[in-house]
N, C-alpha and C positions, 0 to 999 in steps of 0.2 A: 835539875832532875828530869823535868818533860822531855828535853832532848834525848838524852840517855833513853829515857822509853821510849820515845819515837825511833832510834834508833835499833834498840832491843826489837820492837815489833818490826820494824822494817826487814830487817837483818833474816829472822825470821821467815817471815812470809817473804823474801827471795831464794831464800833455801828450800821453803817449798814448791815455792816457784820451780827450782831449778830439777829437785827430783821431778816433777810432772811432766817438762821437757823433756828430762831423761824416760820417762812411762812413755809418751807418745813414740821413741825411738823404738820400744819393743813394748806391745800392749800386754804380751801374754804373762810379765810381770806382775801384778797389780797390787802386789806390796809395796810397790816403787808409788805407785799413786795414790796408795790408803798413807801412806807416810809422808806421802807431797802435803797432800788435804789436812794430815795431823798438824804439819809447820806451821800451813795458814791459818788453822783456825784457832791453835794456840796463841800464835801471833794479836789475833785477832780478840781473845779471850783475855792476857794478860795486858794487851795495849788498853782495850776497851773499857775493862775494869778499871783500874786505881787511875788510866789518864781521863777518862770519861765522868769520875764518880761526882769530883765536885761540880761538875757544869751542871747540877738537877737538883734543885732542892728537895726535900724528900716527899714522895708522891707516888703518881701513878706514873711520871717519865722516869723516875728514878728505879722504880721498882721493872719494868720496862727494860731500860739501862742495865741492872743486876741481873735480870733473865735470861739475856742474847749474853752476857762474858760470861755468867755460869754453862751458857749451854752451847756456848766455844771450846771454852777447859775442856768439858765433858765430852763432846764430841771430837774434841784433840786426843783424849787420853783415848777412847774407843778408837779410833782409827790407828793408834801408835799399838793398841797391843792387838788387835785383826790385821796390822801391816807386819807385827813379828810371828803370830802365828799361822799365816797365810805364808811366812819365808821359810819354815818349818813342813809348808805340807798341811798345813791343821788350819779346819777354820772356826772362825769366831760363832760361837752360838747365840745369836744375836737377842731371838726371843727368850734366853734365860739371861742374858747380862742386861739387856736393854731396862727391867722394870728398875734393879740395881740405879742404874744412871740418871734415869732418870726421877729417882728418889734424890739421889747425892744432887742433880742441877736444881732439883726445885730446893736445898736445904742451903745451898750456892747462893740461888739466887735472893732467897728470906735475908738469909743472914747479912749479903753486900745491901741488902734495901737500908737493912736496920744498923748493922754495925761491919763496917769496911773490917776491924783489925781481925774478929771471926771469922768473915767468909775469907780472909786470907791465911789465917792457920789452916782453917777448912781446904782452901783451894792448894794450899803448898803440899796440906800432907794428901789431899789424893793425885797431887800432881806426881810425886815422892812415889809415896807406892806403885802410881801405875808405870812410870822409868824404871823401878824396880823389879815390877811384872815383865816388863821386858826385857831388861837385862837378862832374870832368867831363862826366858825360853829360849833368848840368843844363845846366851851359855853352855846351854846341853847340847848347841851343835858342835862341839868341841876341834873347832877351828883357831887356827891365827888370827883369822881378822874378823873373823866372829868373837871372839873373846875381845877383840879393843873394844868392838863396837858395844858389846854388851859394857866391859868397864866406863864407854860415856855414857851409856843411860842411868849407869849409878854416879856420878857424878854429876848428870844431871839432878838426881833425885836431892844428892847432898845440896848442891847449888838450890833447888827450891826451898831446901829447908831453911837455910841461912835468912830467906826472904823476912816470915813471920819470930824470928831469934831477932835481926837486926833492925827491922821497923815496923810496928804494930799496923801499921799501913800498906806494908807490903811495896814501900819505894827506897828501899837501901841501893844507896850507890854500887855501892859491892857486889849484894844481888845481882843487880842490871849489868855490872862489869865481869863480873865469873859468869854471868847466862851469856854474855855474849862470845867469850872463850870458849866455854862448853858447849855452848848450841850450835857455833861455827865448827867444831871438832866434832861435832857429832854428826852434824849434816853430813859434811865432807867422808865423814866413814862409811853412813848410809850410801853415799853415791857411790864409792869404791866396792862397797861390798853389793852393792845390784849391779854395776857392773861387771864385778868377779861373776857373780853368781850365772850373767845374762853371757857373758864369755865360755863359762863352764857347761851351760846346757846347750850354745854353739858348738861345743868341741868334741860334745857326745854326741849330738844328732851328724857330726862332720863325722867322725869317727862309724857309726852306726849304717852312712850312707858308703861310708867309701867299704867298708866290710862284703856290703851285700855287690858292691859295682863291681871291685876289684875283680870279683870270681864269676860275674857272670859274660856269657858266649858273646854275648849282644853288643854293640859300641852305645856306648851313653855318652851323650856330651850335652855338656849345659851352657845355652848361649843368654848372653844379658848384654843390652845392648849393641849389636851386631860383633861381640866378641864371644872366642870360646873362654869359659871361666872356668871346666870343668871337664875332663877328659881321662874316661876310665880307661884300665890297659886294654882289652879288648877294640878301645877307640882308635887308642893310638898306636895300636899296632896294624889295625885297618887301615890307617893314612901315613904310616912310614915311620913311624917314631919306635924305637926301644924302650917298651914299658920297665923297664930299671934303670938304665942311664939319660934317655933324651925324654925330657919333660915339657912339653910346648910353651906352657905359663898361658898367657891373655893372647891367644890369636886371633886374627881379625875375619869375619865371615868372608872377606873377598879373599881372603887367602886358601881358601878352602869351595867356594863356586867360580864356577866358569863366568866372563863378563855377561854373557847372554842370559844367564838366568840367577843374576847380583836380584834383579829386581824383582824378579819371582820369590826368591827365597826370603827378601827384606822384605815382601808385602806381607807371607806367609808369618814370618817372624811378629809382626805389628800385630798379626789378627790372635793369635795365640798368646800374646801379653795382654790385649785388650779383652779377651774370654778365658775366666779360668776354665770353664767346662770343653774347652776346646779339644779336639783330639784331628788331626789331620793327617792323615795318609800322604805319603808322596814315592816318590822316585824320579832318578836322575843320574847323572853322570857328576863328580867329584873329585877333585884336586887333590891328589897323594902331596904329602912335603917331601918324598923321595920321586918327584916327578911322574908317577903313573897316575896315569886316567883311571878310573873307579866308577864302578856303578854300584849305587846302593839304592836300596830299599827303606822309607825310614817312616818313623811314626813320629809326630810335633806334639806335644802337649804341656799344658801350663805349669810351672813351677816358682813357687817361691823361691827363693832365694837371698838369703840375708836380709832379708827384710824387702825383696824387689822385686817384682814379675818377672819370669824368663821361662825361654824354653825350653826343656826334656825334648832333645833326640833319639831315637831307640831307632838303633838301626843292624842291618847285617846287608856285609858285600855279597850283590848278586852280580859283579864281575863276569864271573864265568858264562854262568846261563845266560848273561846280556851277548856275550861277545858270540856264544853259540849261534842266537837268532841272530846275531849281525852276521856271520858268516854266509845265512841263509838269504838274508835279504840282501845280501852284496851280491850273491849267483842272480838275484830274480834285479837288481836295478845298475849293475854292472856288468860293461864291454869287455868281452875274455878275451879279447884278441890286444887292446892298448890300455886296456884295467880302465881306463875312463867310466865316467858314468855312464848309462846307455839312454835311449829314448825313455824308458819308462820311468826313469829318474828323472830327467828332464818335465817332461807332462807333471809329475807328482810335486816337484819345487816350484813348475808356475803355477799352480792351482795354489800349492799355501800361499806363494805370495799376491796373487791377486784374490784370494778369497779373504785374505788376512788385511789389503788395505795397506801394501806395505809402500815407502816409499817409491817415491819414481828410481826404475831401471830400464836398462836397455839389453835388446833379445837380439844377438848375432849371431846368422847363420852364414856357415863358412863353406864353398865346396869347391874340391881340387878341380881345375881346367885341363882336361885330357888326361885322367885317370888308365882307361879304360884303355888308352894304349900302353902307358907303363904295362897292365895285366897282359898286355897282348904280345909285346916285345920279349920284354925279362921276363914273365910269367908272375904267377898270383905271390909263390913266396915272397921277391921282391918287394910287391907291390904292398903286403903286408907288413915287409919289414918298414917301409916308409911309411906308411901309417903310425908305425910306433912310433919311429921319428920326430912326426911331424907331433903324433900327443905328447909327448914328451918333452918337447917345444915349447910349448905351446903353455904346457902343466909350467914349465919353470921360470918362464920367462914375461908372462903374461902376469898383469898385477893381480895380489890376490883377495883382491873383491869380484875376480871371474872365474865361473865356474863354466868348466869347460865339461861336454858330454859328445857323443857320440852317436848320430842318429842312425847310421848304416852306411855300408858303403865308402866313399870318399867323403861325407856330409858332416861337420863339425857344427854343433849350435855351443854359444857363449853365454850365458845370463850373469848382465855387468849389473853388479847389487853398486848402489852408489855414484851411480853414471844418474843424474836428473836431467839432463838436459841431453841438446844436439850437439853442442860444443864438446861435451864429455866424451858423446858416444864416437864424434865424428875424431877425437883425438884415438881413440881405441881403435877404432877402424885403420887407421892409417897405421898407428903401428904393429896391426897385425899382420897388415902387408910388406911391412919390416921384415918383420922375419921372418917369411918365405924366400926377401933376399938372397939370405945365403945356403948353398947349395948342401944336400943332405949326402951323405956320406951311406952307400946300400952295396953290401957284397963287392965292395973291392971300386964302385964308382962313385963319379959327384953325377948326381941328380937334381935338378932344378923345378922347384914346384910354384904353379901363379896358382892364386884362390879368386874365386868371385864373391863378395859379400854383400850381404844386405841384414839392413840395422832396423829396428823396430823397436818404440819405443813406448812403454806404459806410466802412465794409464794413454797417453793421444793415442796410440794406432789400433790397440784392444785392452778391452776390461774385464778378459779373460786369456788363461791358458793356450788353448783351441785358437785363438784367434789372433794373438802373439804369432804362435808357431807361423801359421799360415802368412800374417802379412811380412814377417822377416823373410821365408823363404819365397814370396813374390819379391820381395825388394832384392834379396841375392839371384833371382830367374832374371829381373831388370839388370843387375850387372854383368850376367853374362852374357846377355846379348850384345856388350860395349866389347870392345877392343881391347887385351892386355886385362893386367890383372886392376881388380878396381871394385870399389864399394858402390852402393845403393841405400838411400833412405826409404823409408816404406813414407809415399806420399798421396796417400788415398784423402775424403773429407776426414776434415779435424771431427774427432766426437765431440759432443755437447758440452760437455766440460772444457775442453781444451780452448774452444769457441768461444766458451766464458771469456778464460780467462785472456785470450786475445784481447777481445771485446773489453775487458778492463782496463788493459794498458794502455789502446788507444784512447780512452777514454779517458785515461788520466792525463793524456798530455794535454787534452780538449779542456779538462776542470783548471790545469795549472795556467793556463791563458786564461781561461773569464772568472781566475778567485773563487771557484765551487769551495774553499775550503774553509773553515773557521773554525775556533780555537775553543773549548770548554774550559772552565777551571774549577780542579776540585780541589777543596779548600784542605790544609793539614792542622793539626790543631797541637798542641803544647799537652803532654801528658800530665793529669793530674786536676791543672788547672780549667782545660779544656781550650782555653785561650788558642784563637787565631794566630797561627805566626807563619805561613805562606801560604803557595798555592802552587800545584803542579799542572802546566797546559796538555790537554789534550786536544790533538787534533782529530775534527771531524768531515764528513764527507758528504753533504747534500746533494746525491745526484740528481738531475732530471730527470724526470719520468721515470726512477727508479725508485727514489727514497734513499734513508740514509746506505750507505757503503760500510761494513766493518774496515778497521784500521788494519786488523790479523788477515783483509784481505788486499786492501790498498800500499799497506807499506810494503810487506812482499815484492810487490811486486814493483813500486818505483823501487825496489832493487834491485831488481835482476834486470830493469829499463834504462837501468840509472839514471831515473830521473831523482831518486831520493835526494841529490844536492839542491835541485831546485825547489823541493817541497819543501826540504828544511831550511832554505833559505827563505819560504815564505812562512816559516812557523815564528824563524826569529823577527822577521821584520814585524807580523802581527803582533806575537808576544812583547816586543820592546814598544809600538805603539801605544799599546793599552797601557804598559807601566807608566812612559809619560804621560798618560793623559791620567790617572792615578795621581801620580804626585803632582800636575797641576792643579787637582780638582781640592785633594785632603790635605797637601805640606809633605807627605808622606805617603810610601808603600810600604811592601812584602814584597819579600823576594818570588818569583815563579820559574820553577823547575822547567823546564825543556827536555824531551826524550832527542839523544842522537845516535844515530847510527854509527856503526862500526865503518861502515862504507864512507861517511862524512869525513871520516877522520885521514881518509887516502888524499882529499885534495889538500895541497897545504897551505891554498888561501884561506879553508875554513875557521881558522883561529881570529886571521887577521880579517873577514870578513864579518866575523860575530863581534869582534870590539869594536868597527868602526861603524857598525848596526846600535851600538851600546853609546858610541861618541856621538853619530847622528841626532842619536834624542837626548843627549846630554842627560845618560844615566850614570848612576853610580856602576863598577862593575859588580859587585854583590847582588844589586837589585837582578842581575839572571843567574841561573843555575843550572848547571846539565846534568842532567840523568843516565849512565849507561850502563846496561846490563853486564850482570855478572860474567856472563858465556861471553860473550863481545867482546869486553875488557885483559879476560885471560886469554882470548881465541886469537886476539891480534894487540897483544900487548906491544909489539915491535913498533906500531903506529899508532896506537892509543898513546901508550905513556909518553912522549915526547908532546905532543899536543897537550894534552893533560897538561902536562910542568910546566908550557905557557901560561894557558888558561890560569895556574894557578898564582903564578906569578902574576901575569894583571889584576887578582884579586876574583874572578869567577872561582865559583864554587865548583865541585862535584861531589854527586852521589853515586855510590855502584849501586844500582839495582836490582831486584829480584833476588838478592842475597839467598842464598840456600838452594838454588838451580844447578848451580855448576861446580867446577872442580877449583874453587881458589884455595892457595896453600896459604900459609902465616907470612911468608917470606913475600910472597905477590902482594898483599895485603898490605904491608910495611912498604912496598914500594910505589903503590898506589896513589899521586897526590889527592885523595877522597878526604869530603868533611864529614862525610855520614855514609850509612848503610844504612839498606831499605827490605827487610825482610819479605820475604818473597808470600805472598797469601797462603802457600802450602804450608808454611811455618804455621801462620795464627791461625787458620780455620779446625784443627785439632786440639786448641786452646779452652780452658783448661787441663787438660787429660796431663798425668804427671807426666809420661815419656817427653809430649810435646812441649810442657814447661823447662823440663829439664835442659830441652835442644837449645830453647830460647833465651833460657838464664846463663847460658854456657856463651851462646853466642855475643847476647851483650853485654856479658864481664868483657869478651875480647874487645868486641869496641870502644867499650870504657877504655882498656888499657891502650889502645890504639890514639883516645883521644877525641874519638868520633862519633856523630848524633849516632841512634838507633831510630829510623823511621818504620813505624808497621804498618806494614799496608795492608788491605783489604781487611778490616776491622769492623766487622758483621753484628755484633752485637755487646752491650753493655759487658756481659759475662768477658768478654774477649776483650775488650777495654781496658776493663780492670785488673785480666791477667795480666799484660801488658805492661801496664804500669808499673804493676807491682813485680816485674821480672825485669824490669830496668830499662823499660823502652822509655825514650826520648820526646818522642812525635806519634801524632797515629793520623791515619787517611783512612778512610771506608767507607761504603756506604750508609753503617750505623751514625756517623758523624757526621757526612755530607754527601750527596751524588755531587758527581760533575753538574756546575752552574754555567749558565751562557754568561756571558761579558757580564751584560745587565743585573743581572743577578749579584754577580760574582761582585759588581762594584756595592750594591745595596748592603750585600754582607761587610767588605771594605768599610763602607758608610758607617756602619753601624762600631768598629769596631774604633776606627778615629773617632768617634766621638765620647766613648771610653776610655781611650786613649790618644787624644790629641797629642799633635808636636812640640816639642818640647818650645818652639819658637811662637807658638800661635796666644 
């Protein structure tokens, strides 16, 4: 018989279990949880009673005993009939039933002190009528499945009564086997019918919203998660769609913003999910799905959403009026004579970009060599029409990360966005002088034009607008004083920066001759357990007379020196010494991670130079590991993945790095030989906040199914730890866990950890 009621009450209190689950999906229910709470504490009431009675002999435990199961019953039955009158609309009047109940638990609890077979006639028939009480009120909502559900609370009521008919104790087998038929049918209805019910008041509020959207001027759309979920006709007839035949479904926000402002519109997006009171104004240019450009006006603000944060766009196309003022602002910063830009566009693009901090570019100014006779020969038409020629040229033939403008006269300035260096600009230079090669076709002639140029380069030659202009067109005044057509670099003092970063590079090849470098390690630990289980090297830079060097400044740049092969040739050699001296000192190590470049990966002794660095100190190949960033590993997967399939075949590991930076697909991923993935610190520092959970429970489901660790890095504190773990990370690194240790250290930690875990040989 115990089992049987252990099972009864079990059974029980998972059914209520399972409705409070179901409450926290939708809280604005709360019948769903007054009838969760009813399961348990019935559960609680009928187990507690007749299994509890004999373990007390009669007393004040006993009496104790009969108090808490009488005033379980009683609080089951109160919450079963405030859970059907609360699904009704009506609520329970708590201070005129309350004195009621708790008459009937104290008369419960007398009666189980003194005599078990009374307080169970007692407890059956008010168990009875109150499944009965509810049955009713279900009943007059005169439904389908409001009618089953009310027929199981009368067949619950029958089923209580059988209890004190079959056993004056209140332990029929029968009982316990029809309660657990009944009470499993009945749960089960309960859940169907709050789910109907939670579906039925989604379908009216979905109904109630698309009514008022349908008919209004304005475009509404509702974004969740960088997708549209939601797009009224006025929407989508703004962005190209036939509000009766073409229905978008789930578009993705990049389908609908330009690449340059993805990341405007996703910050704005995150701040509006993160603040309900948010209200943000904006405006911008926007992607039609029937290929036109769009300017809207729009308003962001928070919206639920199916139970989710998202956000309400309220917008309407100001198109027109945008294209108006562009008309206006095209006369005041474009050249009428070759539509180019003119000077004052010019002046206006380097001020953003040098006031904005933008990347390095290069400033070329271009100007024809004996213009002035062409005008004087053929006359000015001509000389105009070659002009257009030459923009026109120039516009279609020149890559288009140059903008080309128009200072006056014969005078052409170029601003090459993406050009960082001398190499870049000095290839541009030369094929602009390409195509003045061949001869321009004007009123019936071939005409042949040389240009003079000079290249100017920011931030080295100016750290402003004003000061660009001017040293390009010194550097093009220096070419033309040369012979023939020909370029000029502007080669005034390097600024203080530029000086820097010289001063760095020399300086790095001076550190890699006398070993300025040495190696930190910061320790990774075992999710959960917290346990040690490697360590990733970082290398550091102890200048002289300076102090330490950042790495975001010193690796830079042994890559554009390429010295980077020989720095990571002394990262491996440091790293693999200290592993052997590790496993001579304990029996045993941890593997240590290694950062490599993408550039490492162009020499293709670099495989065979890290195993025979690993054969050297007669390591295991497991005991290293390399590390490469996510961008790296997609940016030059042609040369990565081949080295990679080595490495992995000898048995070194890889991890891709900085996971959530860059653009890897599912398919790159699968062909990745990687053991693990290392989430990138942007990931976890938003941790706990549900969007950020969500990113991170998504991501390492995939690695799971890939096979592969999930390491979190940059893991700041406990709260973020624990998210972590409990989203399926693997490993965590941080500084809440460890800062990077020196050698010394880093061995003391080792220390500590073989001695917890000695080898299995010792």
């Amino acid at each position: 018989m115990t089992p049987l009621l252990l099972v009864s009450a079990a059974l029980l209190a998972m059914l209520g279990g399972a409705l409070l689950l179901l409450w926290r999906q939708e809280r604005s229910l709360r019948y769903v949880r007054q009838w969760g709470w009813s399961w348990i504490l019935l559960a609680l009431g009928l187990g507690g009673g007749p299994l509890l009675q004999d373990l007390f002999e009669p007393g004040a435990a006993r009496n104790l005993q009969a108090f808490a199961a009488s005033a379980a019953v009683m609080g089951s039955q109160l919450l079963q009939l405030a859970g059907a009158l609360d699904y009704r609309g009506r609520r329970l009047r708590l201070m005129q039933w309350l004195p009621g109940f708790v008459l009937l638990m104290c008369v419960l609890a007398a009666l189980g002190s003194r005599e078990m077979s009374q307080a169970v006639l007692m407890g059956a028939l008010v168990l009875g009528l109150g499944a009965l009480a509810s049955a009713a009120i279900l009943w007059r909502a005169s439904q389908g499945l409001e009618r089953w559900v009310s027929a199981g609370f009368v067949a619950v009521a029958l089923v209580h009564a059988t209890g004190p008919l079959l056993d004056p104790q209140g332990r029929s087998v029968i009982t316990y086997s029809l309660g657990l038929i009944v009470q499993t049918a009945l749960g089960l209805g309960l859940m169907l019918l709050s789910v109907s019910r939670a579906h039925g008041q989604a379908r009216r509020q979905a109904e109630r919203f698309t009514r008022l959207a349908e008919h209004s001027l304005q475009g509404l759309v509702v974004l969740q998660d960088y997708r549209v979920v939601y797009a009224n006709p006025a929407a989508r007839r703004m962005f190209g769609h036939d509000p009766e035949r073409d229905r978008p479904g789930e578009t993705a926000l990049a389908e609908l913003v330009s690449p340059d402002l993805r990341e405007a519109a996703r910050q704005r997006h995150r701040a509006v999910l993160a603040d309900p009171q948010a209200r943000i104004e904006w405006e911008g240019p926007r992607l039609g799905f029937d290929g036109r450009l769009l300017h809207v006006r729009g308003l962001s603000s928070h919206l639920d959403w199916d139970g989710q944060p998202a956000e309400l766009l309220v917008m309407v196309d100001d198109s027109e009026r945008q294209a108006a003022l562009e008309a206006l602002r095209r006369q005041a910063l474009h050249d009428e004579l070759t539509a180019l830009p003119n000077r004052n566009f010019a002046v206006e693009r380097l001020q953003q970009l040098t006031r904005l901090g933008a990347p390095p570019f290069a400033l070329v100014s271009a100007d024809m060599d004996r213009f002035q006779l062409i005008n004087e020969s053929l006359g000015h038409a001509v000389g105009d029409a070659l002009l257009q020629g030459i923009a026109q040229r120039l516009c279609a033939e020149l890559p288009h990360n140059a903008t080309v403008a128009r200072l006056g006269e014969d005078q052409f300035v170029m601003l090459v966005e993406g050009a960082p260096g001398r190499a870049e600009a000095l290839a541009f230079a030369e094929r602009l002088l390409a195509l003045m090669e061949r001869p321009f076709a004007v009123d019936g002639a071939e005409l042949f034009v040389h240009m003079s140029v000079g290249v100017a380069l920011f931030p080295q030659d100016a750290a402003d607008g004003p000061g660009l202009l001017r040293a390009a067109d010194s550097a093009m005044h220096r070419a033309k004083a040369r012979a023939g057509a020909t370029y000029a670099f502007f080669d005034a003092a390097m600024n203080r920066a530029a000086q820097a970063r010289m001063e760095a590079e020399q300086a790095l090849s001076r550190a890699l001759e006398e070993g300025q470098f040495r190696l930190d390690y910061q320790p990774k630990m075992l999710a959960v357990s917290r346990e040690l289980c490697g360590f990733e090297a970082l290398v550091r830079w102890q200048r002289p007379g300076i102090g330490p060097v950042s790495p975001a400044e010193f690796i830079p740049a042994a890559e554009r020196t390429g010295q980077i092969r020989a720095l990571g040739t002394l990262i491996i050699a440091i790293a693999t010494a200290q592993l052997r001296q590790w496993l001579d000192r304990f029996g045993r190590l941890l593997p240590v991670a290694i950062n490599v470049s993408p550039l490492q990966f162009e020499d293709p002794e670099f495989v065979p130079q890290l195993l025979a660095a690993l054969e050297r100190q007669r390591l295991p190949a497991a005991a290293l590991q390399i590390e490469i960033t996510e961008s790296a590993a997609i940016g030059h997967v042609e040369r990565v993945l081949p080295q990679l399939e080595r490495l992995r075949a000898a048995g070194v590991l890889c991890a891709l790095d900085d996971f959530g930076t860059g653009q890897s697909s599912l398919t790159m991923l699968r062909q990745l030989p990687i053991h693990a993935m290392k989430l990138d610190r942007s990931m976890i520092e938003p941790l706990p906040r549900q969007d950020a959970s969500a990113v991170v429970q998504a991501t390492c489901a995939l690695g799971h199914s890939l096979g592969l660790e999930i390491i979190a890095e940059g893991v700041e504190t406990e709260e973020q730890a624990m998210a972590v773990e409990a989203l399926g990370c693997t490993q965590l690194q941080g500084y809440y866990l460890s800062r990077p240790l020196s050698a010394e250290r880093a061995t003391e930690l080792l220390r500590r950890f073989v001695d917890l875990h000695p080898p299995l040989n010792s």
